[in-house]
C-alpha positions in Angstrom: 34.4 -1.4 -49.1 32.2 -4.7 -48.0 28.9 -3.3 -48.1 26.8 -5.1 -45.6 23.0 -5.2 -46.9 21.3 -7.0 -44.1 22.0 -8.0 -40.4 20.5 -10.5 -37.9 21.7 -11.3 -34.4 21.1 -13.6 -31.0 19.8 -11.9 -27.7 20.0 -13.4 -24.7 22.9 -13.6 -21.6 25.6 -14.6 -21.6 26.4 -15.6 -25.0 30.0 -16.3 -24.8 29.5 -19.8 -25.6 27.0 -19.4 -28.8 27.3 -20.8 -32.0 25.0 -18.8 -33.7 27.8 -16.3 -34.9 30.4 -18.2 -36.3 27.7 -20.3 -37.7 25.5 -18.3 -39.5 28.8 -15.9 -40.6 30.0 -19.2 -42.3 26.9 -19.5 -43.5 26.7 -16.0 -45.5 30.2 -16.6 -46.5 29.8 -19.3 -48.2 26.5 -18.0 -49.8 28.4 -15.2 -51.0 25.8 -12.9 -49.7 26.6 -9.5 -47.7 25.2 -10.5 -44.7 26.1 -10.2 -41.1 25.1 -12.0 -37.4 26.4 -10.5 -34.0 25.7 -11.7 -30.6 23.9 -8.9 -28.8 24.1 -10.2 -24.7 21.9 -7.7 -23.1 21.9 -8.6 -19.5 17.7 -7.3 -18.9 15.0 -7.6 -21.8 13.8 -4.4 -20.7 17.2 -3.6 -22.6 15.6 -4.6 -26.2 14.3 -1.5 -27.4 17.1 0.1 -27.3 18.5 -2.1 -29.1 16.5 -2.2 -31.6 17.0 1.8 -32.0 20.9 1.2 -31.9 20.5 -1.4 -35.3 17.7 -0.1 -37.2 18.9 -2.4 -40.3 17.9 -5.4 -38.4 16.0 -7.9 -40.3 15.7 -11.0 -37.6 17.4 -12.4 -34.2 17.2 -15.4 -32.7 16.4 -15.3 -28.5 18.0 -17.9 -26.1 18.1 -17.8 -22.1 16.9 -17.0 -20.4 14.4 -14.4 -22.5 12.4 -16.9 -24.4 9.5 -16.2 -22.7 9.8 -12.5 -21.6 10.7 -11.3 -25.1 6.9 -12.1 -25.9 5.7 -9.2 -24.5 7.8 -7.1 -27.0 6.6 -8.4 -30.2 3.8 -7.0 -32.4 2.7 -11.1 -33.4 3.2 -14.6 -32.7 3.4 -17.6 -35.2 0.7 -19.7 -34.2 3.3 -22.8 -32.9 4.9 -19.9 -31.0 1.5 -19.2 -29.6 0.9 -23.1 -28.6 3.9 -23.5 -27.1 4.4 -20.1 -25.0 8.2 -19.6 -25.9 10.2 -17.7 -29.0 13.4 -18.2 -30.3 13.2 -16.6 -33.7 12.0 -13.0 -34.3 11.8 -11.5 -38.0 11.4 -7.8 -38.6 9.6 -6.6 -41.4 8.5 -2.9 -41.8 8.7 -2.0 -38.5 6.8 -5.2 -37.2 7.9 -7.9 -35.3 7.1 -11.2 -35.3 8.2 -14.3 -33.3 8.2 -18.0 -33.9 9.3 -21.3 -32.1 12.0 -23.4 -34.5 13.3 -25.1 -31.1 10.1 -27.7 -31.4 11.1 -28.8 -35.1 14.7 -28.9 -34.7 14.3 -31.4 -31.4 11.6 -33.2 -33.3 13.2 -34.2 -36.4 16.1 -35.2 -34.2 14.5 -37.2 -31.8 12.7 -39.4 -34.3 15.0 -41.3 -35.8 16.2 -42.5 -32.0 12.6 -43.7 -30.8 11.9 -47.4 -30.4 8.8 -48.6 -29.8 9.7 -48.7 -25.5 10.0 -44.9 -25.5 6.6 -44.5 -24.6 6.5 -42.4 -22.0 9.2 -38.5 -21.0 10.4 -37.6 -18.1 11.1 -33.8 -19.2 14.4 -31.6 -16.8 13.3 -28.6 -16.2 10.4 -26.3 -16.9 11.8 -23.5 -18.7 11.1 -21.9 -22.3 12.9 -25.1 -24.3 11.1 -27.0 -22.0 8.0 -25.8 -23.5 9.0 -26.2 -27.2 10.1 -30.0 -26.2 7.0 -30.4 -24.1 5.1 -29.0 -27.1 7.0 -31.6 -29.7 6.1 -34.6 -27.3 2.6 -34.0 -27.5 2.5 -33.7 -31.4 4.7 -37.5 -31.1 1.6 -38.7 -28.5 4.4 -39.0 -25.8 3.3 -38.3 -22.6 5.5 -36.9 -20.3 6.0 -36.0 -16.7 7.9 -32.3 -16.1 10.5 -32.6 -13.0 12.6 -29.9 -11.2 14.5 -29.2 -8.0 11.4 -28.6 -6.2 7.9 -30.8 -6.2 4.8 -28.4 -7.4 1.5 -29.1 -8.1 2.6 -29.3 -12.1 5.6 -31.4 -12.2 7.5 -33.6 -9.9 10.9 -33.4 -8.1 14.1 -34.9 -8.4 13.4 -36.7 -5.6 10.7 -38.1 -6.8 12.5 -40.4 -9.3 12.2 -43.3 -8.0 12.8 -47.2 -9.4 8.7 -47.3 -10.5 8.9 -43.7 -12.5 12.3 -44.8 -13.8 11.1 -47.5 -15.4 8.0 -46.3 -16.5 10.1 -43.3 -18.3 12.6 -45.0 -20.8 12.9 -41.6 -22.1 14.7 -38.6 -20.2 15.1 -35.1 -21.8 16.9 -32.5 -20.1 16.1 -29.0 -20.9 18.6 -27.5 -18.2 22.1 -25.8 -18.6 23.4 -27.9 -15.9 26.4 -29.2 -17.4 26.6 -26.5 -19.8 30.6 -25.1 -20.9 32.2 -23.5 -18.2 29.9 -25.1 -15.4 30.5 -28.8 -17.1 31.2 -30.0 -13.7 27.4 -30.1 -12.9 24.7 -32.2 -13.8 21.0 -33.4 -13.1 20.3 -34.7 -9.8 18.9 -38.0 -11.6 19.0 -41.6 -9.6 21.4 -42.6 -12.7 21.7 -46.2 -11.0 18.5 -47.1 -12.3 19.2 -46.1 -16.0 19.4 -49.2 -18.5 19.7 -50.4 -21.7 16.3 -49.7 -23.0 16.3 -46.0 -21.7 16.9 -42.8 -24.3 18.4 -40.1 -22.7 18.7 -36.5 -24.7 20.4 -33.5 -23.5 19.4 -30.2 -25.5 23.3 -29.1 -24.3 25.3 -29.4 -27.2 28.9 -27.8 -25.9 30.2 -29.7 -24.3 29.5 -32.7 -26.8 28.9 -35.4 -24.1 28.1 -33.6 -20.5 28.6 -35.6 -17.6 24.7 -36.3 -18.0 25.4 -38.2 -21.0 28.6 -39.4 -19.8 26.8 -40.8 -16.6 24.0 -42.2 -18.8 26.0 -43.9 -21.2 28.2 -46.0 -18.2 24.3 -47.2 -17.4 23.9 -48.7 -21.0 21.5 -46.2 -22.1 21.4 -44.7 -25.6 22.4 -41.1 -25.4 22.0 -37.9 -27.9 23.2 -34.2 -27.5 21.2 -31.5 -28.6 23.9 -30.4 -31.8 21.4 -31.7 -34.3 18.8 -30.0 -32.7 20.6 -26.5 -33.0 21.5 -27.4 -36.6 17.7 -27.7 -37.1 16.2 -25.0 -35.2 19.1 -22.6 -36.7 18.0 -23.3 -40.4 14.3 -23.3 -39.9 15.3 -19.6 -38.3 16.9 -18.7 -41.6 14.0 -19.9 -43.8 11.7 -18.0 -41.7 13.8 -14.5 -42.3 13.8 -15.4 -45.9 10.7 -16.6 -46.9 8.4 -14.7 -49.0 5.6 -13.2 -47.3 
């Protein structure tokens, strides 16, 4: 019988559209390891514990929305990058302990730098949730300054609104960190003055299913340069898997 030795998982809700399962399943199948991932879509964090009893052979899980923040409060330590930027997505378990890390910030990193020219000084950053903070966080460590914006205008970060022909053109780089646009809602999208997007502008959307949302799609008719987040989940998933295997 196929002995399974070691298990790791996903939290968040829904997950009906992750690719964490089939991925990392692949992934121990083709390492010809005994190893297991399940999507475990608990619909409250308060829900975690439990959890936790139910699977007491799990080794690590990765956290997407909308607990990356909220799942803090439930771990025993905090990576320092985690710390910095205020947002998890990878736990490992070990004896009892868990700790939590932030691989969002390298994955979007190493895929952003290849794209930057040298007019992509300044972000304009959708949205102000957790992977906003890990893409916040990477900004800062590229010295890119960046200006948050959401539906509504706070004291912090501006609105859509806002985005006017002087701030378009001052931010040739536009990162959305929303799940507008996101499979089965692909029908919605930032509320962006596209019109004024051009040819120098880079325009990133961490949404990686469906491959081009009508973000992109809109983006793309402008002339801009245009990049979905696939790489950036390819990165962020095997920095996760180093972290769970990685001598202490």
């Amino acid at each position: 019988m196929f002995n399974i030795r070691f298990m790791y998982g996903i939290i968040g809700y829904p997950l009906s559209q992750s690719f964490s399962p089939a991925y990392f399943n692949h992934k121990f199948m083709q390492l010809g390891i005994d190893e297991r991932y399940q999507a475990f879509p608990i619909g409250t964090i308060e829900a975690l514990p439990s959890l936790l009893h139910t699977y007491p052979g799990l080794k690590g899980f990765n956290v997407t929305m909308p607990y990356k923040q909220e799942v803090m409060a439930y771990l025993d330590e905090l990576d320092h990058t985690a710390a910095a930027i205020g947002a998890v997505n990878t736990v490992r378990i070990r004896t009892g302990r868990l700790k939590g890390f932030n691989t969002d910030a390298a994955g979007f990193m190493n895929s952003l730098k290849p794209l930057l020219q040298p007019q992509h000084r300044a972000a304009l950053v959708l949205g102000t949730g957790g992977a906003s903070k890990a893409v916040t966080y990477s900004l800062r460590q590229l010295g890119i300054p960046y200006r948050l914006v959401s539906r509504r205008q706070t004291a912090t970060n501006l609105g859509y609104a806002d985005l006017g022909p002087a701030l378009m053109q001052q931010h040739l780089l536009i990162i959305n960190t929303t799940p507008l646009g996101m499979t089965p809602d692909t029908g919605s999208f930032p509320d962006i003055p596209y019109e004024l997007l051009t040819e120098a502008h880079l325009v990133y959307d961490l949404i990686y299913k469906p491959e081009k949302t009508l973000f992109l799609q809109k983006a793309k008719e402008q002339g801009a340069a245009v990049k979905n987040g696939y790489d950036m989940l390819i990165g962020q998933a095997e920095a996760a898997w180093a972290i769970w295997t990685q001598e202490e």
